[in-house]
Backbone bond lengths (Angstrom), bond angles and torsions (degrees), N, CA, C in turn:
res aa  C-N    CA-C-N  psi(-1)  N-CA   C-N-CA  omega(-1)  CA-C   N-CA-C  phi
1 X - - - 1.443 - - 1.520 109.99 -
2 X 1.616 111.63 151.60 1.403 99.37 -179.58 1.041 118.87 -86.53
3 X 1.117 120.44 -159.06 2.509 129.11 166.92 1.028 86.04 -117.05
4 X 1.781 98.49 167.47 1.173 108.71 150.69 1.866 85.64 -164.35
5 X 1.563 81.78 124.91 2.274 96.57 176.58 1.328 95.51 -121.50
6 X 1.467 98.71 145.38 1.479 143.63 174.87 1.028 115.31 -93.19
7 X 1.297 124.90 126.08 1.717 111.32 -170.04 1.501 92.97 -127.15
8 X 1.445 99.39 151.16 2.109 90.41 176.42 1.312 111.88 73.46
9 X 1.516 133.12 45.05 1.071 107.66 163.69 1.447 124.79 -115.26
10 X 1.054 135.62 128.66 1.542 142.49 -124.33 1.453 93.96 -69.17
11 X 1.507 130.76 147.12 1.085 122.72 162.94 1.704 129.85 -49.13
12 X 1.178 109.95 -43.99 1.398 103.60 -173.67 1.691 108.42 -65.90
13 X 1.755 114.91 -26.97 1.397 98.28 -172.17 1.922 108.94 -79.41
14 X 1.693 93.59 -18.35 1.730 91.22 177.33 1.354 94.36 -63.39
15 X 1.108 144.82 -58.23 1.549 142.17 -138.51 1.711 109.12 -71.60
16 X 1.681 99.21 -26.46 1.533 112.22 -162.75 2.036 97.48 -97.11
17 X 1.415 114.81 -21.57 1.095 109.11 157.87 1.612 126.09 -90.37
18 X 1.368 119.80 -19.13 1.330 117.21 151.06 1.814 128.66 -42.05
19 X 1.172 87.20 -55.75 1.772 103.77 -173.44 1.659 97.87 -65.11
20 X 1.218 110.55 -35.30 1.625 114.78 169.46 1.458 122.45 -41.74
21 X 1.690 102.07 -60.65 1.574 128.54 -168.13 1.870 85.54 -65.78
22 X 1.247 129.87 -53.90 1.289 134.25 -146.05 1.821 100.57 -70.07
23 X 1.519 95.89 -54.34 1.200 96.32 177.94 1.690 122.64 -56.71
24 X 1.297 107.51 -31.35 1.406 110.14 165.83 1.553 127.88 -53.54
25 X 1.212 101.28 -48.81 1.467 131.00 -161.32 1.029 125.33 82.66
26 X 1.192 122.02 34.80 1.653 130.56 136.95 1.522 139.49 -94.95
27 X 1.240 108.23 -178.31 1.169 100.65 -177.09 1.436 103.73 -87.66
28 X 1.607 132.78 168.25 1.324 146.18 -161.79 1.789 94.92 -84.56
29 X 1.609 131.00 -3.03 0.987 137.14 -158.69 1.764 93.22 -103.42
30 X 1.550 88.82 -59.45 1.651 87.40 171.37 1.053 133.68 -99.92
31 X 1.142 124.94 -4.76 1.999 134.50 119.23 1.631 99.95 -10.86
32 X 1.047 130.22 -86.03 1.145 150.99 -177.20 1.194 126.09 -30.96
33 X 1.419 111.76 -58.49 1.507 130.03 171.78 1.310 127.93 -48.20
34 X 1.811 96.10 -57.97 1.220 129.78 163.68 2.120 122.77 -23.88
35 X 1.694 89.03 -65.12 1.232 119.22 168.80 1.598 102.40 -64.13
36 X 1.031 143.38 -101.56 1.440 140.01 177.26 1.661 117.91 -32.52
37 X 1.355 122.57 -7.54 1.504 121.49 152.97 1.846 122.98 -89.94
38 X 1.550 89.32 -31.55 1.530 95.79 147.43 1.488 147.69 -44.87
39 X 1.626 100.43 -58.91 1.344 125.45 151.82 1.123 112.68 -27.90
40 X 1.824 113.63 -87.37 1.006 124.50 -153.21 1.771 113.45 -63.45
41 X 1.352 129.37 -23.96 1.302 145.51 -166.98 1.861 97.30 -85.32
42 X 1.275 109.13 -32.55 1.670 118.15 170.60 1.488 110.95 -53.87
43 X 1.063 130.23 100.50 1.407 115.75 170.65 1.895 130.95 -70.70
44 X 0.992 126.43 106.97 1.234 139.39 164.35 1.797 128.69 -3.77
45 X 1.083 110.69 94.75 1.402 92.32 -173.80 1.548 148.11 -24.23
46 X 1.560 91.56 -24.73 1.637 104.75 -177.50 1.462 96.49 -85.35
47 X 1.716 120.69 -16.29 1.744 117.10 -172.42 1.362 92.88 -70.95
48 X 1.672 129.02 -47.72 0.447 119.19 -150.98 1.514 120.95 -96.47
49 X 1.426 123.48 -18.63 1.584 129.71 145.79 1.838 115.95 -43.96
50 X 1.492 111.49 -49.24 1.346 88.02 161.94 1.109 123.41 -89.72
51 X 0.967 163.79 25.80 1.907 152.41 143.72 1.660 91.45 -77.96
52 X 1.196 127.36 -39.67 1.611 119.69 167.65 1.857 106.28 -41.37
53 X 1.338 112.94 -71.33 1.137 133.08 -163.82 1.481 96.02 -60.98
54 X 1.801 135.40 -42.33 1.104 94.99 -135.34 2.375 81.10 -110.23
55 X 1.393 99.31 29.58 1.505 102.69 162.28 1.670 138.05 -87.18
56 X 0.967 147.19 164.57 1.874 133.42 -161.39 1.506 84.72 -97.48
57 X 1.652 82.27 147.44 1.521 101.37 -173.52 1.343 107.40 -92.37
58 X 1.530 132.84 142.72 1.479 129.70 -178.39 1.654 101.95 -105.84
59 X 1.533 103.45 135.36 1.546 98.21 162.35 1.706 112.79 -88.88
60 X 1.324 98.36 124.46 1.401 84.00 167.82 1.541 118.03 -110.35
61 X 1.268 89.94 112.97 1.519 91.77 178.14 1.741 100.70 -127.16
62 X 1.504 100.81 152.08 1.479 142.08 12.57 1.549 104.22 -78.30
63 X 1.260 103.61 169.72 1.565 113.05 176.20 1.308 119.88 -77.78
64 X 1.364 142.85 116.21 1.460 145.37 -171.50 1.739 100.99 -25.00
65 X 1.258 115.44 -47.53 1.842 110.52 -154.31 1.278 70.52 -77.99
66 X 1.954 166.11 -53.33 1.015 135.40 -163.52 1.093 133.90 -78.33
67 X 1.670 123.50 -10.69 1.366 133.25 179.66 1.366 103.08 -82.61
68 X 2.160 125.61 -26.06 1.294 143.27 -175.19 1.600 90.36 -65.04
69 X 1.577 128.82 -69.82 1.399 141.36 -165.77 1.233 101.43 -63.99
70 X 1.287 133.67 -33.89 1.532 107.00 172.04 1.428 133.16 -101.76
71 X 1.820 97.54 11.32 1.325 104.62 166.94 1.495 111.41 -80.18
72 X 1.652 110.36 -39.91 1.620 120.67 -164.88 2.204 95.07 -70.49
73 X 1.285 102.14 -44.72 1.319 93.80 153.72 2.157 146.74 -15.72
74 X 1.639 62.88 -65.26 1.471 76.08 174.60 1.776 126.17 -79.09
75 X 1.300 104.48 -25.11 0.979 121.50 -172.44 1.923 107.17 -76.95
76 X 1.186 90.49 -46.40 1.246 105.34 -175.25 1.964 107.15 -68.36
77 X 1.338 91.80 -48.68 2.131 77.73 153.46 1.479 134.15 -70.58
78 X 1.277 106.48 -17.77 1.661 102.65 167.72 1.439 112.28 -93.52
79 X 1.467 120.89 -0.96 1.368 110.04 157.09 1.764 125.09 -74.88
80 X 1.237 98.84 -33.43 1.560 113.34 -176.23 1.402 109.39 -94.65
81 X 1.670 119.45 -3.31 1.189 106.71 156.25 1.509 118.77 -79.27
82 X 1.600 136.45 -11.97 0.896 139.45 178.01 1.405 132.39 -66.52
């Protein structure tokens, strides 16, 4: 398995990810992991703009405001047929 160390990280955010790991009940190691397997399983906005981009485009037709107008249409002749 690989490492990976952090160097520099400000005291207050170690202390505020400690109390994290603690409150969990883990260790700050797998506190850690946890969070960075999270991350990494998150896909990226740009991953996710292209799998947008790279799917087939549907036309949908008719257009909602025209399937709306020719419902009120219709309706509106079976009122005045009455």
């Amino acid at each position: 398995m690989a490492n990976i160390q952090i160097r520099n990280v400000p005291p207050e955010l170690h202390r505020t990810l400690k109390q994290r790991a603690e409150k969990a009940g883990v260790s700050l190691q797998e506190y850690l992991l946890g969070e960075v397997t999270t991350i990494a399983k998150t896909p990226t906005m740009d991953e996710v703009i292209a799998r947008v981009r790279s799917r087939e485009l549907y036309d949908l037709e008719p257009a909602s405001a025209e399937t709306i107008a020719q419902i009120r249409r219709e309706d509106d002749e079976q009122l005045e047929s009455r």
